[in-house]
C-alpha angles and dihedrals in degrees: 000000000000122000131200123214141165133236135164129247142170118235119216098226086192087282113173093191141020080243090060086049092053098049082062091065127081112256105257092055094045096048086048083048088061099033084057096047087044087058094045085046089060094063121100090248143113119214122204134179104223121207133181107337100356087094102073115201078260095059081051090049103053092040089063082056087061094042083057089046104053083033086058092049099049095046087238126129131264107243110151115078126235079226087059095063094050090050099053088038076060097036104040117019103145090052097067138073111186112193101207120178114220128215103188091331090308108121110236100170145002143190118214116221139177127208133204143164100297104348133073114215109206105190122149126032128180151155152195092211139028124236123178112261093357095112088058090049104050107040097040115010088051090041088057102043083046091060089036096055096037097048095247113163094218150004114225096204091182128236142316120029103097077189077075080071097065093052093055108267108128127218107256134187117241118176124218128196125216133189118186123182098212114090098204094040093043089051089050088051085046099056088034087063096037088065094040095052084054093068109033091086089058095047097042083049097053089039092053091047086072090060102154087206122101120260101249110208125238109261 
């Protein structure tokens, strides 16, 4: 059974700049883009984008800290190990771009990226503190000068969080296959998707129409 559903990711229009990126949106979001900057860059804090061995088994560490914390907040599970984030800091350095922000050396949030061939996967955001707008910077201003700066085609920023629109990440399709053994339980998923594909065209429709990109006129 296939299902539909629908995430949100930044496209890299051969921008050489975030200014670039920001001359691509309509006045009044890119205006709110750099209101919003102005306001994280306020905070008493560094922000750095760490690489390779840059990110120390303390930085991971401390990182796992911030994944409880948002975990904590949003009533989830925490499934993923402290010991997971120090395997894959082992096993895939090179692969991974964390965005931490710094108060006097003490990390006091992070955002968690991945980082292939041509995407950038951002997944898992926290902190120990909270700062006005730093959430949005870092875990979509720097994502986006990352891509930008190392050539990458697209952010896939994940799903949920239709405020992701209005700073420049679209809503997108991905498709998903399932296979369940049960037959009653397998008829019940079946009708289930059938519903939610209905309305998806209709949702993806009225999502697309608060592009915060400029209307560029037929030639």
């Amino acid at each position: 059974m296939r299902r539909c559903g629908i995430q949100y990711h930044w496209e890299n229009r051969g921008y050489d700049c975030f200014d670039d990126f920001l001359g691509a949106l309509s006045s009044r979001k890119r205006k709110a883009i750099k209101r919003e900057r102005r306001s994280a860059a306020q905070a008493p804090v560094e922000i750095r984008t760490l690489r390779g061995d840059e990110i120390t088994p303390e930085i991971w560490e401390r990182f796992h800290d911030f994944y409880l914390s948002t975990i904590d907040r949003k009533w989830s599970s925490p499934y993923l190990t402290r010991d997971f984030f120090l395997r894959i800091g082992e096993s895939m350095p090179d692969n991974i771009a964390l965005i931490m922000a710094f108060d006097d050396d003490e990390p006091v949030a992070g955002a968690l990226n991945f980082v292939g061939d041509d995407t950038l996967y951002g997944r898992y955001w926290g902190c120990a503190r909270r700062y006005k707008e730093l959430h949005f910077e870092c875990c979509y201003y720097r994502a986006i000068e990352f891509a930008i700066d190392n050539g990458l085609s697209r952010i896939e920023a994940g799903a949920q969080g239709e405020h992701k629109i209005q700073r420049g990440y679209l809503p997108n399709y991905t498709h998903s296959l399932h296979w369940i053994s049960d037959p009653r339980f397998r008829e019940a998923i079946a009708d289930f998707l059938v519903r939610e594909r209905s309305g998806l065209t209709s949702e993806m429709e009225y999502l697309l129409q608060r592009s915060p990109f400029r209307a560029i006129a037929a030639p």
